[in-house]
C-alpha positions in Angstrom: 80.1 92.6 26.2 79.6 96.1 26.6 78.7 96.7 30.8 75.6 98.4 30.5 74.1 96.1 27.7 75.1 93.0 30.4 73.5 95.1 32.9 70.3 95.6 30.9 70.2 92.0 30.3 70.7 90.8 33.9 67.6 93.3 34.8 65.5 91.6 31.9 66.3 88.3 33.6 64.6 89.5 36.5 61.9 90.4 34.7 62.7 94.4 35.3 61.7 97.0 32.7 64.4 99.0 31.6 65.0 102.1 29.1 68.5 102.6 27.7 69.6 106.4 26.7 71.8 106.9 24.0 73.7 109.9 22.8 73.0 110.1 19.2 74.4 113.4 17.9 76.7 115.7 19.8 77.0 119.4 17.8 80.2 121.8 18.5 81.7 120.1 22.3 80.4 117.4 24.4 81.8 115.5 27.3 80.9 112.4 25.6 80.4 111.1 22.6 77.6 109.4 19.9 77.3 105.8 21.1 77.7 106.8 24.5 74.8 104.9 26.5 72.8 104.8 30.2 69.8 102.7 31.0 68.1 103.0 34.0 65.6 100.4 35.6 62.0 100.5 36.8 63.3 100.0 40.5 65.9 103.0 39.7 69.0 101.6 39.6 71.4 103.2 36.8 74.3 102.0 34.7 76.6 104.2 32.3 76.9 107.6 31.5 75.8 110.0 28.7 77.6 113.2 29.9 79.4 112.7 32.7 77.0 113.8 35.0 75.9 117.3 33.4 72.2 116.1 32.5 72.4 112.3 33.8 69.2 113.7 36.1 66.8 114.9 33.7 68.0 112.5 31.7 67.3 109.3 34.5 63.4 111.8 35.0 63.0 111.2 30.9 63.8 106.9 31.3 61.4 106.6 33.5 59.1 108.3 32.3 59.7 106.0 29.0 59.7 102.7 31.3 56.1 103.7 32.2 54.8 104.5 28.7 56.6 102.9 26.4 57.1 106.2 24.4 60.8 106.7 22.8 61.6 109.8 22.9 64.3 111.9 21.5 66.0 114.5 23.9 68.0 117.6 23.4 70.5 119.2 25.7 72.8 122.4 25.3 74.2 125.1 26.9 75.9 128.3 25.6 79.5 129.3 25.6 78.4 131.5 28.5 77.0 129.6 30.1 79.2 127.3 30.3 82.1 129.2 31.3 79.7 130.6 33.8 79.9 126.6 35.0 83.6 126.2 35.1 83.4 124.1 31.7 85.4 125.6 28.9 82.7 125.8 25.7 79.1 124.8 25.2 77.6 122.3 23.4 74.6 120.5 22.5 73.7 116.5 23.0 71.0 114.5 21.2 70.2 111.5 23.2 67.3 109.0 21.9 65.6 107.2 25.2 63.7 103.8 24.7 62.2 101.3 26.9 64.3 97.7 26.5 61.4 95.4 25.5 63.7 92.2 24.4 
């Protein structure tokens, strides 16, 4: 089974909310791919990774959020070449990452 679905599932068991974040789309470079998924739970413990650490913060800011409302939401990161190399990373890119509270 796939670590952070088990994860998910051991948080449901005790009876914690949780929001899982998937990347949906990446466009030009990304250090991840579609599929790629996080959750985070109510209590803020997080499993998994949608870029490596580049917007895991805003992104862990946007679950909970979700976890209180309910509210999917889809999210959209990029940054410029620039900017990037600006960063030490070697092009930009942009991720689309869908966020929704685990309800099962």
């Amino acid at each position: 089974m796939n670590p952070v679905v088990e994860k998910v599932a051991g948080w449901r068991e005790q009876g914690k909310k949780a929001a899982m974040a998937t990347v949906v789309q990446v466009e030009r470079s990304g250090p991840l791919g579609a599929g790629t998924s996080m959750a985070v739970s109510e209590d803020g413990e997080v499993v998994g990774s949608v870029s490596g650490g580049c917007v895991e913060p805003a992104v862990f800011e946007e679950a909970m959020e979700t976890i209180e409302t309910g509210r999917p939401k889809l999210l959209t990161y990029g940054i410029s070449d620039e900017e990037a190399f600006g960063v030490g990373l070697t092009c930009g890119g942009t991720l689309h990452i869908f966020v929704e509270r685990v309800d099962w």
